[in-house]
matplotlib code that plots the C-alpha trace (Angstrom):
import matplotlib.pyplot as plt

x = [12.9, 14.1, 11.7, 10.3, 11.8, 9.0, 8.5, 9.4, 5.2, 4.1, 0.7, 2.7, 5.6, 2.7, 1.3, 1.4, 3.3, 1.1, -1.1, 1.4, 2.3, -0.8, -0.6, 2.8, 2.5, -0.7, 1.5, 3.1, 5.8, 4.7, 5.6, 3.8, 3.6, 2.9, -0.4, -1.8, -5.4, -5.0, -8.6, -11.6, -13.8, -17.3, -16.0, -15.4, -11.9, -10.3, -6.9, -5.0, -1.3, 1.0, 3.2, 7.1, 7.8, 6.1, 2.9, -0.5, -3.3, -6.6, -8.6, -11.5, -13.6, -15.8, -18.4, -16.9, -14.1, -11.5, -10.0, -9.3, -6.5, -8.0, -5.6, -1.9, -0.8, 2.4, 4.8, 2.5, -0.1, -2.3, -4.8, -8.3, -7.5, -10.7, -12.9, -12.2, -12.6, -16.0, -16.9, -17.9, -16.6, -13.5, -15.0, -11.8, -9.6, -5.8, -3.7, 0.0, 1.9, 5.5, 6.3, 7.3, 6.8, 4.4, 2.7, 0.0, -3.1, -5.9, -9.2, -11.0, -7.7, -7.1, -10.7, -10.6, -7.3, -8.7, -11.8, -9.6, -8.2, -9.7, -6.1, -5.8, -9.1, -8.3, -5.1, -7.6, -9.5, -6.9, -5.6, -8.9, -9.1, -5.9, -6.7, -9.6, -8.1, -5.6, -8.6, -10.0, -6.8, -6.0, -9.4, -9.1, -5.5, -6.5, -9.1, -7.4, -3.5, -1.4, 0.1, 3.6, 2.5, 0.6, 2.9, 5.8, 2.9, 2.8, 6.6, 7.7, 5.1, 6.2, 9.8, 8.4, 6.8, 9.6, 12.6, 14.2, 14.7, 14.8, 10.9, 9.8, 7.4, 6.1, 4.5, 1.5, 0.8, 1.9, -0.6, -3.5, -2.4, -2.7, -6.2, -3.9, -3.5, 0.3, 1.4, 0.6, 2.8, 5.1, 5.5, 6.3, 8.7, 10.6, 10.9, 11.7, 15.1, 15.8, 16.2, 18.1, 14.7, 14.5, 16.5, 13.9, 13.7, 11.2, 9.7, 12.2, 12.5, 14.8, 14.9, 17.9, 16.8, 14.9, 14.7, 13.6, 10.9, 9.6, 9.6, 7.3, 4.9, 1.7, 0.9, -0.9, 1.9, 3.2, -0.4, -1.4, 2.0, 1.7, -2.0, -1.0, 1.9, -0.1, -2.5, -0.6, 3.2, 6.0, 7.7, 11.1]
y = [-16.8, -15.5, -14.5, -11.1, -9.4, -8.9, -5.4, -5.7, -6.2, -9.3, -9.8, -9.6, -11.9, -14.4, -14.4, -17.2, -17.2, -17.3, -14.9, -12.3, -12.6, -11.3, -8.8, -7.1, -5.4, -3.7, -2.0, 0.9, 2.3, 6.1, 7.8, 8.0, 11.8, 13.0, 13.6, 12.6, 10.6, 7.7, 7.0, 8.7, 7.4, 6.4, 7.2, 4.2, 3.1, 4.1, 2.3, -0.8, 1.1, -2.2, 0.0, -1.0, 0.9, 3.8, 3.9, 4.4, 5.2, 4.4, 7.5, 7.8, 11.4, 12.0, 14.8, 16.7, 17.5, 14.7, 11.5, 8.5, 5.6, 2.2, 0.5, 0.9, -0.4, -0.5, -3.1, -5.9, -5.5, -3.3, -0.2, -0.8, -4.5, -5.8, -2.9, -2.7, -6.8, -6.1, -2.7, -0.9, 2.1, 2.0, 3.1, 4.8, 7.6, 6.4, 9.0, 8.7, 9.4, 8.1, 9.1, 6.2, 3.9, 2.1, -0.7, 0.7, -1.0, 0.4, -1.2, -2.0, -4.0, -5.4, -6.5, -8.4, -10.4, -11.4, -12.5, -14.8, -16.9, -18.6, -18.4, -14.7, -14.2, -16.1, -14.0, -10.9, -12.2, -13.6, -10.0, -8.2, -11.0, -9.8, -6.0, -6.8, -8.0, -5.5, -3.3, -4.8, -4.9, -1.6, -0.4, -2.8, -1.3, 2.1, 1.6, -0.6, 0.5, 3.2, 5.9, 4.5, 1.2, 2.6, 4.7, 1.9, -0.3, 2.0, 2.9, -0.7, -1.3, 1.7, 0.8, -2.8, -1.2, 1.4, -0.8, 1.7, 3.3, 6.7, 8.0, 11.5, 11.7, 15.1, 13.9, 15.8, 13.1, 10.7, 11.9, 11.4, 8.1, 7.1, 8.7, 10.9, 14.7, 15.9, 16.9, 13.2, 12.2, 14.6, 13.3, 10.0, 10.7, 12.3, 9.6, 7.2, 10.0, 9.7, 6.3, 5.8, 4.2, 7.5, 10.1, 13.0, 16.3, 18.6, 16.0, 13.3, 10.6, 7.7, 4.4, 3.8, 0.8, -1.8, -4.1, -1.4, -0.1, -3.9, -4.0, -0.7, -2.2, -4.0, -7.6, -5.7, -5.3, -9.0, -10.4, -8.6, -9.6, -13.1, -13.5, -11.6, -13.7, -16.9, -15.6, -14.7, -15.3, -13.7, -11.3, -11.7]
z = [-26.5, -23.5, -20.1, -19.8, -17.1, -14.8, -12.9, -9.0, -8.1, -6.1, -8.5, -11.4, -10.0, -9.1, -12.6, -14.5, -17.4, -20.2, -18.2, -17.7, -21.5, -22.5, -20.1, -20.6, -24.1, -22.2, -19.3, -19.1, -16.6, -15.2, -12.0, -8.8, -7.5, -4.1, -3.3, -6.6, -6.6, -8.9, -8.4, -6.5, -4.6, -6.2, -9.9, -12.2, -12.2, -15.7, -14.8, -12.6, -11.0, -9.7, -7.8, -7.7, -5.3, -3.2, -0.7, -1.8, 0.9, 0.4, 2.2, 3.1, 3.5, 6.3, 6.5, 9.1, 6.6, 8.0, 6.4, 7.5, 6.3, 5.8, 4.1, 2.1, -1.5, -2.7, -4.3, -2.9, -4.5, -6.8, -6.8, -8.6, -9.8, -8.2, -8.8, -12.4, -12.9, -11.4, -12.8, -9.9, -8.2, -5.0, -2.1, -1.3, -2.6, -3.9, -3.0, -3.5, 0.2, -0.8, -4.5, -6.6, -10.0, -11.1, -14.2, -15.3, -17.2, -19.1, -16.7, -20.0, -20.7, -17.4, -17.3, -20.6, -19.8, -16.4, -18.2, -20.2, -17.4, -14.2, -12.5, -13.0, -11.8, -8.5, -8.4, -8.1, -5.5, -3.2, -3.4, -2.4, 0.9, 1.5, 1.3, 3.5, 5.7, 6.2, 6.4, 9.1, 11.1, 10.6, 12.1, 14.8, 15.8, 15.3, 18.1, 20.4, 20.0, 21.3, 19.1, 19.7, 18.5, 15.1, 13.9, 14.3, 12.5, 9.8, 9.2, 8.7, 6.6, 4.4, 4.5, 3.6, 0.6, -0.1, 0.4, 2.2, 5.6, 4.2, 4.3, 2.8, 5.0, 7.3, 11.0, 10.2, 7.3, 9.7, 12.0, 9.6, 7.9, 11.7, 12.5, 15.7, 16.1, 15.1, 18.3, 19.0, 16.1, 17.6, 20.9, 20.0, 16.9, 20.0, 21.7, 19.3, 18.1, 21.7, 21.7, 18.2, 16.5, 14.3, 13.2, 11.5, 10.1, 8.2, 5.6, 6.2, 8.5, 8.5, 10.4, 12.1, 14.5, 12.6, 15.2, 17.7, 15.6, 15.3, 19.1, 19.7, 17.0, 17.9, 16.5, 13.5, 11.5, 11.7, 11.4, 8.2, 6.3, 7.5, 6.1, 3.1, 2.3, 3.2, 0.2, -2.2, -1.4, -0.1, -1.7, -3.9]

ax = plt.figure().add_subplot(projection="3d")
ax.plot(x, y, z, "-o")
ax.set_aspect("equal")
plt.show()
C-alpha cells in the first residue's frame, strides 16, 4: 500500500506513521475565513484546526474593550491540540487574520488517538513549549522593541506561515496584531514602501525585499523559529 499523502502541517508531518494512520480517516479539509473564531476563550474546545496554510491569532480581550496578540498558528503547528488532550478551556480567542485551509479533528477524536500513543502525546507537548515560548517572546518584544522592528517580526512570520509575499492584510489589523496605534503602523509601512521593503495598498501588502525586512526585524523573529524548530523540526 502506498503512503498517505500528508497535508502541508509540521505536527502532522512529524507524526509517526502508525500514529498518523489512525488519525487521517478522522480529518477533514475546511476553509479558514477572515475573522472567524475557531475557538473562544474559556469555552471547551469542540475541535483541533492544523492549518496548511493561513495565520491564526490567539487574542486576548481586556476589559477596557482592547485586544491583545499573544501568539500566531499557522502551518507549524495547531489550534486547541493541547487544550483538547487536557480538557480544559484556551485562554485565548482563535481568530482567523489571513484566510486559509485547514485539517480539522473532532477534540473528542483527537483526544482519544493521543491517548493511544506516548509519542503522540509528546508530540502535543513539545508543541505547547513551543507556543509558550513564542508567547513569552512576543510579550517580551512587544515591551522592549520598536514598531519598525515588530511589525517586520510579525510580517515574516506571516509570510513564513502563508508561503507567500503577498499579505491581505489592512495596517489597522497590523496595528493590533502588534499592540501599536494605526497611525503607528502607518508611519512605518511608509517608510518601509520608500525603501523597496513594501509595496501596499488598501488591504494588501506585499514584500518585495526579503532580506530588508529580516534586517529591520529584532532577534524575536529568529529566536522563536529556532527554538521551535529545535522542538519539533523544521519545516519541509
Amino acid at each position: 500500500m502506498s503512503a498517505v499523502t500528508r497535508p502541508p502541517n509540521r505536527l502532522l508531518q512529524a507524526l509517526p506513521p502508525a500514529e498518523y494512520a489512525q488519525l487521517h480517516p478522522l480529518l477533514e479539509t475546511v476553509d479558514l475565513i477572515k475573522e472567524t473564531a475557531l475557538a473562544d476563550a474559556g469555552a471547551p474546545v469542540q475541535r483541533v484546526y492544523f492549518p496548511h496554510a493561513g495565520v491564526v491569532s490567539m487574542m486576548i480581550n481586556l476589559s477596557d474593550g482592547q485586544s491583545v496578540e499573544i501568539a500566531t498558528i499557522g502551518r507549524d503547528g495547531a489550534v486547541g491540540a493541547s487544550a483538547a488532550l487536557h480538557e480544559r478551556p484556551l485562554l485565548a480567542d482563535a481568530i482567523v487574520v489571513v484566510p486559509g485551509t485547514a485539517s480539522v479533528v473532532r477534540a473528542e477524536d483527537f483526544r482519544e488517538a493521543a491517548n493511544r500513543s506516548t509519542e503522540f502525546r509528546t508530540l502535543v507537548a513539545l508543541y505547547e513549549q513551543a507556543l509558550m515560548a513564542q508567547t513569552q517572546q512576543s510579550v517580551a518584544c512587544n515591551v522592549s522593541h520598536p514598531v519598525e522592528a515588530r511589525l517586520s517580526r510579525w510580517l515574516l512570520r506571516a509570510r513564513d506561515l502563508c508561503g507567500s509575499e503577498a499579505l491581505p492584510l489592512t495596517q489597522e489589523m497590523l496595528a493590533q496584531m502588534i499592540g501599536v496605534r494605526r497611525n503607528a503602523v502607518s508611519i512605518v509601512a511608509h517608510g518601509f514602501q520608500q525603501a523597496g521593503i513594501l509595496r501596499y495598498s488598501r488591504g494588501h501588502i506585499e514584500i518585495t525585499d526579503i532580506d530588508g525586512l529580516r534586517k529591520a526585524a529584532c532577534e524575536c523573529y529568529a529566536t522563536v523559529k529556532a527554538h521551535a524548530e529545535q522542538l519539533i523540526g523544521p519545516e519541509d
